[in-house]
C-alpha positions in Angstrom: 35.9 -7.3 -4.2 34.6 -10.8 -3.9 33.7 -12.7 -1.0 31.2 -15.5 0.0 28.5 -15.3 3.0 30.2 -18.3 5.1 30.2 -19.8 8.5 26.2 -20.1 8.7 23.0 -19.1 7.6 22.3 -15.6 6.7 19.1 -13.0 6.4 18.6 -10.3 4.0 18.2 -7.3 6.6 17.9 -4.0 4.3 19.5 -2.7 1.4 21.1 0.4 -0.3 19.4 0.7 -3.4 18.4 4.0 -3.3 18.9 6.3 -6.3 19.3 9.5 -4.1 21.7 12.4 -5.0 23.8 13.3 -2.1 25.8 16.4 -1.7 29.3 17.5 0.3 27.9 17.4 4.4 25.1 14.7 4.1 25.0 12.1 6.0 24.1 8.6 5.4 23.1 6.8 9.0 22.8 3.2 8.7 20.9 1.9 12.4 20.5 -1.7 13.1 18.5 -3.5 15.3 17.9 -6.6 17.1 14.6 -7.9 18.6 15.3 -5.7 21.8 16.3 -2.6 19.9 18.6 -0.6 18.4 22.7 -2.1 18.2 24.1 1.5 19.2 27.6 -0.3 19.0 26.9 -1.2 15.3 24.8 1.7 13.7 27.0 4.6 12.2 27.0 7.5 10.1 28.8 8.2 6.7 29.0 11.2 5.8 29.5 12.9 2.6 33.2 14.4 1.9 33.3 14.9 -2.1 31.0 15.3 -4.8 32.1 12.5 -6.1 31.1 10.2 -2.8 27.5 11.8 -3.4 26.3 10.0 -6.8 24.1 8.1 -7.1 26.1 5.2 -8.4 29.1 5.2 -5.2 27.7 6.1 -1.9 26.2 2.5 -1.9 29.1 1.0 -2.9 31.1 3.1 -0.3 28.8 2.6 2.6 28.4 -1.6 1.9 32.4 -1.7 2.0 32.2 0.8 5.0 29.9 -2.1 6.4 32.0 -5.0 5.5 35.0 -3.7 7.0 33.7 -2.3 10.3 30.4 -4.1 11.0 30.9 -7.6 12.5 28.6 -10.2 11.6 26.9 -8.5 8.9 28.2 -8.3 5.5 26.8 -5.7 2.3 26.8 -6.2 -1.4 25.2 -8.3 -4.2 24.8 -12.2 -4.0 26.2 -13.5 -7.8 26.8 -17.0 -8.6 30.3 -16.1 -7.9 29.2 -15.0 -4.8 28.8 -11.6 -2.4 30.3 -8.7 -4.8 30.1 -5.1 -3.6 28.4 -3.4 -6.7 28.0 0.1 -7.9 24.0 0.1 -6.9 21.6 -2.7 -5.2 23.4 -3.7 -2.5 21.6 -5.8 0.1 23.2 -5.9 3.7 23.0 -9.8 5.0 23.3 -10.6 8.7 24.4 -14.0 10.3 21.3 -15.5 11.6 22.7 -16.6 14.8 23.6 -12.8 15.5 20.0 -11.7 16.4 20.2 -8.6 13.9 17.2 -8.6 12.6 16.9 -5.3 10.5 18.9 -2.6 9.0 17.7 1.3 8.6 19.3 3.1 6.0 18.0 7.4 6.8 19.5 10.3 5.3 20.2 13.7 6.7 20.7 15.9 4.0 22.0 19.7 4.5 22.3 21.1 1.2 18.8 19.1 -0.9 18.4 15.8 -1.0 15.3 13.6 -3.3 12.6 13.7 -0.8 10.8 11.1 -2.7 13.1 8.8 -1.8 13.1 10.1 1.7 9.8 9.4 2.4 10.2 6.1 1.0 12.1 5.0 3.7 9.3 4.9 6.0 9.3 2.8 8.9 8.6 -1.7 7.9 7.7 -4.3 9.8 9.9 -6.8 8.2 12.5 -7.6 5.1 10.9 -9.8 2.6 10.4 -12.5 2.8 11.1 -13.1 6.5 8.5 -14.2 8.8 6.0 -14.3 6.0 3.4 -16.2 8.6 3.3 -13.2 10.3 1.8 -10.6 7.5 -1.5 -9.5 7.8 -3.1 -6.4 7.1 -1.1 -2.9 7.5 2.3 -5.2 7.5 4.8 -3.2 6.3 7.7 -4.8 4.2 10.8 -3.9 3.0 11.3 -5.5 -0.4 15.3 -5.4 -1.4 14.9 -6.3 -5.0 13.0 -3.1 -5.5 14.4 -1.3 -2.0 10.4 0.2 -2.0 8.6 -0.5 0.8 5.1 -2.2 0.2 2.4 -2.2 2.8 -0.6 -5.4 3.1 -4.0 -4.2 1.9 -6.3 -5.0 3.9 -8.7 -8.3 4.4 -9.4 -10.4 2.3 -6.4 -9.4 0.1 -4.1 -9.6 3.0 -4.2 -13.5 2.6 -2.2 -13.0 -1.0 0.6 -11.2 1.5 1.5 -14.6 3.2 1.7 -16.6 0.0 5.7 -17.0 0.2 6.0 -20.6 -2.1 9.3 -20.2 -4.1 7.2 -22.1 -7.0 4.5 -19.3 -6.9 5.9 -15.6 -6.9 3.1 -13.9 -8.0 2.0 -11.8 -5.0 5.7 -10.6 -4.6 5.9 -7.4 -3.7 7.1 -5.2 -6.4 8.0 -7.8 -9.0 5.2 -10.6 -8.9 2.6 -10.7 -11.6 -0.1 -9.8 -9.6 1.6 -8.0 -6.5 -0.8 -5.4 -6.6 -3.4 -7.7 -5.4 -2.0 -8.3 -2.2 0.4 -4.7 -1.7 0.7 -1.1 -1.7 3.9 0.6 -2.6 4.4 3.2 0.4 
């Protein structure tokens, strides 16, 4: 499936690049939020019908065309030079700026096992990467979607690296910069 992000400008807001094994009777809840709260209209819950739906490789693919089908103004998938593609793992959820979504939570509730590792990964973040990269300072929690880890700001004076957002100087990226360790923690 191939599509374009169109009619204005758009925020990375979460992702589902999680390598979790699911099982028949998980669910996958996807919340998201605007700066007043949670959108209870948007948020919903996918749950888990077949082995099949449970690897690692197609609940993401199933839940970002889940999202681009029944979630309005937000769109899922991989940005490609040919555009938004809806791909097998790494899937980044986009919202129109102009919508005031501001974040996506992707949980699991897991009745037979699920990876906890990756369950206590999701912890709670401040922001996506690299919105509002004024704002970090110590103890800022970010959610970085190339990696889908969460990273938090060490503290002073090596928060200062965590602001550094210059798209000619990467290095204190979280997760993938040379020297990202500097600056973050991987939660």
């Amino acid at each position: 499936m191939h599509t374009s992000l169109a009619c204005g400008k758009w925020s990375t807001i979460g992702c589902l690049n999680h390598h979790t094994q699911l099982f028949i009777g998980d669910v996958v809840s996807v919340t998201f939020y605007d700066m007043q709260g949670e959108l209870v209209s948007l948020s919903f819950d996918y749950k888990i019908t077949s082995l099949e739906q449970g690897e690692p490789h197609a609940w993401p693919r199933l839940v970002a065309e889940h999202i681009n089908v029944h979630v309005p103004l937000v769109s899922a998938g991989k940005m490609t030079e040919q555009g938004l593609i809806v791909a097998y793992r790494n899937n980044e959820i986009f919202a129109l700026q102009s919508s005031g979504i501001c974040k996506a939570h992707v949980d699991f509730h897991c009745i037979a096992k699920c990876d906890e590792r990756v369950v206590n990964n999701l912890d709670t973040y401040d922001y996506v990467y690299p919105e509002n990269c004024e704002n970090y300072n110590a103890g800022t929690k970010v959610l970085q979607p190339k990696t889908g880890h969460v990273y938090q700001c060490r503290p002073w004076p090596f928060n200062e690296f965590c602001r550094t957002n210059d798209d000619n100087n990467s290095m204190f990226e979280p997760g993938v910069g040379q020297s990202w360790a500097m600056a973050w923690q991987q939660i």
